[in-house]
C-alpha positions in Angstrom: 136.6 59.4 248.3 136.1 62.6 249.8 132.5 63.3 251.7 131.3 67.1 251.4 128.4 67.4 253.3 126.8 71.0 252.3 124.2 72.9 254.2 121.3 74.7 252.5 119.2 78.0 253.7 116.7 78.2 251.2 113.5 79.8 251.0 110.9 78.0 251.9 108.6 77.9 248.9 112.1 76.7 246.9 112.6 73.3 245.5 114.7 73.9 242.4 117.8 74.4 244.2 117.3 71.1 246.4 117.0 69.4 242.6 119.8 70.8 240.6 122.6 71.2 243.2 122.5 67.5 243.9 121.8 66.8 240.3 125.3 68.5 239.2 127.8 67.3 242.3 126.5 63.9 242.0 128.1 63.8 238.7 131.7 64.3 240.4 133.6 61.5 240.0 136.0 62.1 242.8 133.9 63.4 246.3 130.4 62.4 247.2 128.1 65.3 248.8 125.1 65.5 250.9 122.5 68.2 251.0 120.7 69.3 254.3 118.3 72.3 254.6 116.8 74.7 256.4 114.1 77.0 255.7 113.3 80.8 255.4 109.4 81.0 255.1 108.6 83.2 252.0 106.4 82.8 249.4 105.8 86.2 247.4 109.4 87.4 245.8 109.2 91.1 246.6 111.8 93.9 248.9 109.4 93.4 252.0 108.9 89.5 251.4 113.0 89.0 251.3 113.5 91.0 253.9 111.2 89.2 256.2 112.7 86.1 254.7 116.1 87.0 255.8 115.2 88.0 259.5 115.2 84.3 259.9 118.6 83.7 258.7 120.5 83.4 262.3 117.6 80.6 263.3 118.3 78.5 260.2 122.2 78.5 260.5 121.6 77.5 264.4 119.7 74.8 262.7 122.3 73.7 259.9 125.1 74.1 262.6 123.8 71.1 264.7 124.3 68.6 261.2 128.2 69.3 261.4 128.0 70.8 257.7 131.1 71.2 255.9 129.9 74.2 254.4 127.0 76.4 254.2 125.5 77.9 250.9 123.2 81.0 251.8 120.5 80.0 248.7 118.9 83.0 247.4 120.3 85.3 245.2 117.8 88.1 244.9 117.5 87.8 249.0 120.8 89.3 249.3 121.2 91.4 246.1 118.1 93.6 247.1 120.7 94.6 249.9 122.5 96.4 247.6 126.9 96.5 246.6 129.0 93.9 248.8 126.1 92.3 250.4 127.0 88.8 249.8 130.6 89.6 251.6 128.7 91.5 254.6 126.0 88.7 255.1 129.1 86.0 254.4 130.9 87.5 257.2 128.3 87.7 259.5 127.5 83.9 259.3 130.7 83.2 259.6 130.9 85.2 262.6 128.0 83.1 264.0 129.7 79.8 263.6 132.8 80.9 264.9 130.9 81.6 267.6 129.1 78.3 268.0 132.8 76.2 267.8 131.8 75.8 263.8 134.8 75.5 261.1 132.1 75.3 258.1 132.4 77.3 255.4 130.4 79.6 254.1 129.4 80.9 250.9 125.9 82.4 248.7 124.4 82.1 245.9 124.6 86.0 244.9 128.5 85.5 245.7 128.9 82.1 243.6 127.0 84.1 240.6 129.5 86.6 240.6 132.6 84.7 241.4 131.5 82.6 238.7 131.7 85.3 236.1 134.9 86.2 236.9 136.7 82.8 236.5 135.3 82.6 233.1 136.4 86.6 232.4 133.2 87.2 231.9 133.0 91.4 232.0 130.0 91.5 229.8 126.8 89.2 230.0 123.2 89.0 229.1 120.5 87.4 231.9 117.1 86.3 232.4 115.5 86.4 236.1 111.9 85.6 236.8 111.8 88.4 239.2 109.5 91.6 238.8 111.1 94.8 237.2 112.1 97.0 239.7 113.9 93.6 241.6 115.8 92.8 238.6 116.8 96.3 238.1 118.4 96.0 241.4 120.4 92.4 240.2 121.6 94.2 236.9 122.7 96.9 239.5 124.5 94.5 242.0 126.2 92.8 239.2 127.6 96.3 237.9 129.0 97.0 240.9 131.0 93.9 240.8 132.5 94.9 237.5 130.4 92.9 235.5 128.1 95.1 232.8 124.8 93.6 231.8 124.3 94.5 228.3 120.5 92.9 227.8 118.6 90.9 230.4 114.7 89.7 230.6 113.0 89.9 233.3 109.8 87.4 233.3 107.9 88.9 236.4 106.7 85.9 238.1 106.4 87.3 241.9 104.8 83.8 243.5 107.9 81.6 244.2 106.5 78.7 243.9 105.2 79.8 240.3 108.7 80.5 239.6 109.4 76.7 240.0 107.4 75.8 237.4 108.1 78.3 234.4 108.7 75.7 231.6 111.9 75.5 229.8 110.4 76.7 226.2 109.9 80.0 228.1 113.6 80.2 229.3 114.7 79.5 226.1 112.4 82.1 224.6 114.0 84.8 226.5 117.1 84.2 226.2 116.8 84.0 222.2 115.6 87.2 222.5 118.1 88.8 224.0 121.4 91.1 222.4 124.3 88.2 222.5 126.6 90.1 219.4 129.3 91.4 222.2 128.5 89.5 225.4 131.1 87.0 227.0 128.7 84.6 228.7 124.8 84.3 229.3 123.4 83.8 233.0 120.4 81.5 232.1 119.0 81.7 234.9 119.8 84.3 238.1 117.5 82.2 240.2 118.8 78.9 242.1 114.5 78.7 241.7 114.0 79.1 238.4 114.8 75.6 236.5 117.7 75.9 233.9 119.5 72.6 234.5 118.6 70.8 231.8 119.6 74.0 229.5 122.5 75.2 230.1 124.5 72.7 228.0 122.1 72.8 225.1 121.7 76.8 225.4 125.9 76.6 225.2 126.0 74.9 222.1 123.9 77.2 220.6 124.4 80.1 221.6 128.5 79.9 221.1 129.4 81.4 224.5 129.4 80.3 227.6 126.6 79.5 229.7 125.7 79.1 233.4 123.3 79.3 235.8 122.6 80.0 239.7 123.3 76.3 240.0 125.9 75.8 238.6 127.6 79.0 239.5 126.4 77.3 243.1 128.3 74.0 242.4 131.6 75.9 241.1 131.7 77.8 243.8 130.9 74.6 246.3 133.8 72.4 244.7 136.3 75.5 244.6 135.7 75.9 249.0 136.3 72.4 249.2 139.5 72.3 246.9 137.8 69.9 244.4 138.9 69.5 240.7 135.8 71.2 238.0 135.1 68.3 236.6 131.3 67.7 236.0 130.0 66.7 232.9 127.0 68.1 231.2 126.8 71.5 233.2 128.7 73.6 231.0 131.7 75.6 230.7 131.8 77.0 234.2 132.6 73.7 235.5 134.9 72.1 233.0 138.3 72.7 234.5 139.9 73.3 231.1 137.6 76.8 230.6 137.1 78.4 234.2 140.7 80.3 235.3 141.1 81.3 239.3 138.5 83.8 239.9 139.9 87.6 240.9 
């Protein structure tokens, strides 16, 4: 059985993403994976708090690079989003740069760039979304998403700012929002554009009853973890992203 050992930069005040990631790959019935993290301190989801986050991202991949990962996943979507078009390829580039540097062959990929390649392997060209993040920071996710070719024809924004508040906003509330939203011509629903908020436990359910598909910053993670290591899409429960019968090669 193949061994994937995957390295995490993650906020510091994050959790969620230490829970679910593991949560879906352990359910792959042909590699095993490991999880090891390093942390970004930041607490308060805002432009000035991400970018003081991401000062520390060089320290952290030092850090991860000692553990031999097999991969790295840069975990914070808005963190890289705020940065505006093709920031997930510029900051992907420049960690790879750093490895190289450092004699590292790992891999290297984000959460903002699993989100999007995500919607593209499922032809996804228009989609509904809910973020916990405050207004004028989701404004700036609907914008990044445009730019990738991807129109976001309703989205709810719940404007939790405290991080760690974010990983506790209960399910009903999730679910709440997305009812809400305008699903009559979308082709998939982003439950969650967190990897903090929770959603785990609703994507399948959410699927079911919404009719289209539906994924997650997690599970857009996991797809995008299993397709740099070559690994079949074959997790149960997680939805249609990563059922191997439903997801094409992405563009």
């Amino acid at each position: 059985m193949e061994h994937v050992r995957v390295g995490l930069v993650v906020p510091s005040s994050n959790v969620t993403v230490e829970t679910e990631l593991p949560a879906i790959l352990g359910r792959h019935p042909d590699a095993s994976f490991s999880f090891h993290s390093s942390r970004m301190r930041m607490a308060k989801v805002s432009p000035a708090g991400l970018a003081a986050m991401n000062a520390q991202r060089e320290r952290c991949i030092i850090e991860l690079a000692d553990a031999s990962p097999s991969l790295i996943l840069y975990a914070c979507l808005a963190a890289i989003m705020v940065g505006g078009p093709d920031e997930h390829r510029r900051i992907e580039g420049l960690v790879a740069e750093q490895l190289a540097v450092g004699g590292s062959r790992a891999k290297v990929r984000s959460s903002a760039g699993a989100l999007v390649e995500g919607l593209h392997a499922l032809g996804a060209h228009r989609i509904a979304m809910v973020m916990p993040y405050v207004l004028p920071l989701a404004g700036k996710v609907v914008g990044y998403m445009s730019a990738e070719g991807v129109q976001v024809v309703d989205w709810r924004a719940l404007e939790v700012d405290d991080n760690r508040e974010v990983g506790c906003i209960p399910g009903e509330r999730v679910m709440a929002a997305v009812r809400s939203l305008d699903l009559d011509t979308v082709d998939a629903v982003v439950i969650s554009a967190c990897v903090q908020m929770p959603s785990l436990a609703l994507v399948e359910l959410a699927e079911q009853e919404l009719g289209v598909p539906v994924l997650s910053a997690a599970t857009a993670g996991a797809y995008s973890v299993l397709k740099a290591s070559d690994l079949p899409l074959a997790i149960s429960g997680a939805g249609a992203l990563l059922r191997s019968d439903t997801a094409t090669p992405s563009a």
